[in-house]
C-alpha positions in Angstrom: 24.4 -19.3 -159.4 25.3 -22.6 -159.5 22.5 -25.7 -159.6 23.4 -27.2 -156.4 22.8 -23.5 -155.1 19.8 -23.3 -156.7 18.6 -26.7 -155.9 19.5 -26.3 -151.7 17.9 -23.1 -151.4 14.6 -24.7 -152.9 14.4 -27.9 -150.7 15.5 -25.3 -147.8 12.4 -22.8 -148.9 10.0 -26.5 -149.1 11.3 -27.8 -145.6 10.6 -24.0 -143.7 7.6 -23.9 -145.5 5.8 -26.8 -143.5 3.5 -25.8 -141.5 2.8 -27.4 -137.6 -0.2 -25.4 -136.2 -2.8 -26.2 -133.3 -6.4 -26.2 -134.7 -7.9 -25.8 -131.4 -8.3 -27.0 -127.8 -11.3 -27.8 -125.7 -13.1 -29.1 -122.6 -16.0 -31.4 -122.6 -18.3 -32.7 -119.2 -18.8 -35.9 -120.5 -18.6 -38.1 -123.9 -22.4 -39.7 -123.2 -25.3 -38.8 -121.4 -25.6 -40.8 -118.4 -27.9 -43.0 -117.6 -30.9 -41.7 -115.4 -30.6 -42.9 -111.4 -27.3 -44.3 -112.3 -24.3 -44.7 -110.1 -20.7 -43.6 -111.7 -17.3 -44.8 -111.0 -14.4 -44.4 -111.7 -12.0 -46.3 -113.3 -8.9 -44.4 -114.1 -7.7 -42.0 -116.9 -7.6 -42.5 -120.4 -6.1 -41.1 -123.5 -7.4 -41.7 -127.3 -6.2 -40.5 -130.5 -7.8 -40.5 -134.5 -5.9 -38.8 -136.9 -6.5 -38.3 -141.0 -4.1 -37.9 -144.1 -4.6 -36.5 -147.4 -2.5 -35.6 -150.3 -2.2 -34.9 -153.3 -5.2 -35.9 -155.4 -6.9 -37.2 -152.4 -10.0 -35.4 -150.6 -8.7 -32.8 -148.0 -8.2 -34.0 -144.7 -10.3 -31.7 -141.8 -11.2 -32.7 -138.4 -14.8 -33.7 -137.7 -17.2 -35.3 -135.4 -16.3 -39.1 -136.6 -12.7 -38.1 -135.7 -13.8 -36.8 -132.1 -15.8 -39.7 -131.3 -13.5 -42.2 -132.5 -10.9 -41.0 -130.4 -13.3 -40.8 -127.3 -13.9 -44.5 -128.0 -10.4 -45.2 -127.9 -9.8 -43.5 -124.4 -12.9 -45.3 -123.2 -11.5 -48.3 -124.4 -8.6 -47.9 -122.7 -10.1 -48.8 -119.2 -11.8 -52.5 -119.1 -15.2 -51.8 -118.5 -15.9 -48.4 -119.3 -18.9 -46.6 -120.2 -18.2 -43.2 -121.0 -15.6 -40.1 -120.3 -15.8 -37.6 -118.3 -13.9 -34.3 -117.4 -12.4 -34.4 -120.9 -10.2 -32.5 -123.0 -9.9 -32.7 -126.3 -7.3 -31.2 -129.0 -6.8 -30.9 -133.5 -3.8 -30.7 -134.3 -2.7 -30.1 -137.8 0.1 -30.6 -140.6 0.6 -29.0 -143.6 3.3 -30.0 -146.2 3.1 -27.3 -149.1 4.5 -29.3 -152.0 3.6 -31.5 -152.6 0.5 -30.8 -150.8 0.3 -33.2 -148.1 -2.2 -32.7 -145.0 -1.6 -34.7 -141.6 -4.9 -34.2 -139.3 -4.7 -35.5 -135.5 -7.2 -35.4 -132.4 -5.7 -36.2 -129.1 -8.8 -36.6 -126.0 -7.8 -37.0 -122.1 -10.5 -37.8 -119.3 -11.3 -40.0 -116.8 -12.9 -43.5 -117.4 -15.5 -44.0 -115.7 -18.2 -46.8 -115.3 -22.2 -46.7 -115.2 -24.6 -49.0 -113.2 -28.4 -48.1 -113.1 -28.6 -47.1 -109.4 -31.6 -47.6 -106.9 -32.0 -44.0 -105.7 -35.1 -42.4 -105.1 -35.5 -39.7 -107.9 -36.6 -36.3 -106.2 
């Protein structure tokens, strides 16, 4: 076989070897408790994403907690004025590259922005 055979089939084996999968999918009520007595409001949606890459000799990349909140800050932050998220999805998403080994992380989070005041109910 000749090297230019040899040497497609290879890159063709490395490119169908890469790997797209979803790491998982979620629902959340809100981001942060709520203040006690407090009035909420809504201020519209919003969308945040925090992603992580490693490779090579670098420390693997995984999806954690920091990842989650920093992309709940993100769609909070989207909204002037907002306090927290509510009705919220969240979602991991991974890459995988095999060689060499690269590792492409991401978290996507949807809700509604909404907006806290300390409210002057009577607490029963």
């Amino acid at each position: 076989m000749p090297v230019r055979m040899v040497v497609v089939v290879l890159l063709s084996v490395a490119v169908l070897a890469a790997c797209t999968s979803g790491g998982g999918v979620g629902r959340f009520s809100e981001s942060h408790f709520v203040y006690p007595n407090s009035n909420v409001y809504p201020l519209g949606p919003g969308e945040g994403e925090s992603s992580s890459f490693a490779g090579l000799f670098f420390q693997w990349a995984f999806a954690d907690g920091d990842m989650l909140n920093e992309a709940i800050d993100k769609a909070i932050a989207s909204q002037s004025g907002g306090d927290l998220l509510i009705n919220g999805t969240y979602e991991f998403s991974t890459f995988q590259w095999p060689f060499p080994p690269l590792y492409f992380i991401s978290v996507q989070v949807r809700g509604t922005v909404v907006k806290m005041e300390i409210g002057e109910q009577e607490l029963k």
